[in-house]
C-alpha positions as CSV (number, residue, x, y, z in Angstrom):
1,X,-32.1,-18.6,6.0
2,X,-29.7,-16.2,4.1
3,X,-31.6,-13.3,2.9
4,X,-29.3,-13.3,-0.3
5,X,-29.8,-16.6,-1.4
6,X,-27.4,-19.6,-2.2
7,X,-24.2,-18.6,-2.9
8,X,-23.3,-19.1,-6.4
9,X,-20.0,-18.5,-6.7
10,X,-16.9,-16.6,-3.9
11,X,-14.1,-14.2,-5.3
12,X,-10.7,-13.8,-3.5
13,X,-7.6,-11.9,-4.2
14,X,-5.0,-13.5,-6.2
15,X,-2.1,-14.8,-3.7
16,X,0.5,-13.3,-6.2
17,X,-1.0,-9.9,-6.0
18,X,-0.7,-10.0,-2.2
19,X,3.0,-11.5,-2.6
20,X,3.8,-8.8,-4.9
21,X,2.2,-6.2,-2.8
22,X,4.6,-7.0,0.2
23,X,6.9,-7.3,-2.3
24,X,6.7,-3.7,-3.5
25,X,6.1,-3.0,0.4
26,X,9.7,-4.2,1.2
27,X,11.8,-2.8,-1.6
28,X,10.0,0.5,-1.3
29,X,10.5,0.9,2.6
30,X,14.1,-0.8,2.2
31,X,14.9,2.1,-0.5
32,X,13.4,4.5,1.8
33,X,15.6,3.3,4.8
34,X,18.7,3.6,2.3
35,X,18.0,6.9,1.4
36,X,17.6,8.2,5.0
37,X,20.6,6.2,6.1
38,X,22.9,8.1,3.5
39,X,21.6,11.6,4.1
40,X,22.1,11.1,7.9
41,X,25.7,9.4,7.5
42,X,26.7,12.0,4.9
43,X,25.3,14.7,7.6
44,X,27.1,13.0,10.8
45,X,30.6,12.8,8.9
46,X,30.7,16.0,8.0
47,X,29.3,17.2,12.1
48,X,26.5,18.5,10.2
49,X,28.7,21.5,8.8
50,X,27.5,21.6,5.5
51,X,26.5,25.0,3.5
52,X,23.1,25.3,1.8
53,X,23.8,25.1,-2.0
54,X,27.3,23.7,-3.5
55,X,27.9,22.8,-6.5
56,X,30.9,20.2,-5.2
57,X,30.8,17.8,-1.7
58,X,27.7,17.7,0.3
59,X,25.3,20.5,1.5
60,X,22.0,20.7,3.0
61,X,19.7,21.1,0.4
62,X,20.8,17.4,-0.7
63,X,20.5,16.6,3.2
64,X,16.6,17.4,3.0
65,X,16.2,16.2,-0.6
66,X,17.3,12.4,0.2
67,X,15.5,12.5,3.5
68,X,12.6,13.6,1.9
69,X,12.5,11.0,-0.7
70,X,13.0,8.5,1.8
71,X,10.6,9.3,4.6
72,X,8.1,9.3,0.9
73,X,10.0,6.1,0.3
74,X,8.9,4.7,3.6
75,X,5.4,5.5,3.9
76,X,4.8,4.2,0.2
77,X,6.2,0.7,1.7
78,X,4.8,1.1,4.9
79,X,1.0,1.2,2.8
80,X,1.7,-1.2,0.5
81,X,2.4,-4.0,3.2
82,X,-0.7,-2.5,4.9
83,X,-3.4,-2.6,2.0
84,X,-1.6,-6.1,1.1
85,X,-1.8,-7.3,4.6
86,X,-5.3,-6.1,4.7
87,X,-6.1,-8.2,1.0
88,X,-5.5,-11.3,2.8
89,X,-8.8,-11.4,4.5
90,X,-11.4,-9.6,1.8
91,X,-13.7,-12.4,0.2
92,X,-16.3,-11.8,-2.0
93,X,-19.6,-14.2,-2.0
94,X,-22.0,-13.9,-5.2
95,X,-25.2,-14.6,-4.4
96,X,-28.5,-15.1,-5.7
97,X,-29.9,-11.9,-4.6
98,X,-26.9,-10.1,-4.0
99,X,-23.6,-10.4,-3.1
100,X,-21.8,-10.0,0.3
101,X,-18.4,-8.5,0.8
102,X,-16.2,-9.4,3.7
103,X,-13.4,-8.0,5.1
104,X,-11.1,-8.4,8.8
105,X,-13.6,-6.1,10.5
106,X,-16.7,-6.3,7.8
107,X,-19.2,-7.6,6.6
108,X,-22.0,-5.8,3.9
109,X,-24.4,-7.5,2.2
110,X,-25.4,-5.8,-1.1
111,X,-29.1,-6.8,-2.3
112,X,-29.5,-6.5,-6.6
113,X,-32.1,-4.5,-6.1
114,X,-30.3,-2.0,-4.0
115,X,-27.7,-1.8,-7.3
116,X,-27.8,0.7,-9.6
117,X,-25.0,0.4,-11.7
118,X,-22.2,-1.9,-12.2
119,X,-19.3,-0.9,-14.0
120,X,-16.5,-3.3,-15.1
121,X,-12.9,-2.2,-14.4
122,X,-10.2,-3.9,-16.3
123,X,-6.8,-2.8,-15.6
């Protein structure tokens, strides 16, 4: 016997979301490849002779710029495939007595009277 009761109703992340999260994933790790791909081509034809700070033609301080914003680039695409990938699998289970929350590697089980508070998010 469940010690939450019948189930009364089970919650699941929209598919779209998920889509769009690996979505997001890809463009933003593809832009992030991009960047790092110029700032090392630009660096490799010029034998990495560049000066600091100029005005006109390549230098380093653009060299770290667009690898920074890539390697940020990267790791923003790099989590959003891993939260999305890790959406697939959370399921939510409403109860009678409470409502259980599973995920790839979890499982809680949430009893009212163990609730204080619920507050309703609406983005």
């Amino acid at each position: 016997m469940n010690p939450l009761g019948e189930k009364v109703e089970s919650f699941r992340p929209m598919l779209g979301n998920v889509i769009a999260g690996f979505i997001l994933g890809l463009l933003a790790g593809g832009a992030g490849i991009a960047a790092l791909a110029f700032a090392v081509s630009t660096g490799v034809k010029h034998d990495f002779d560049m000066p600091f700070q100029d005005d006109n033609g390549p230098n380093w301080l653009g060299f770290i710029l667009f690898a920074f914003i890539g390697v940020i680039f990267l790791g923003v695409g790099i989590g959003f495939t891993l939260y999305s990938r890790g959406l697939i699998s959370v399921k939510v289970d409403l109860h009678e007595n409470g409502l259980r929350i599973r995920g790839r590697r979890s499982l809680v089980d949430v009893k009212w009277s163990e609730v204080a508070k619920i507050q309703e998010v609406t983005i």
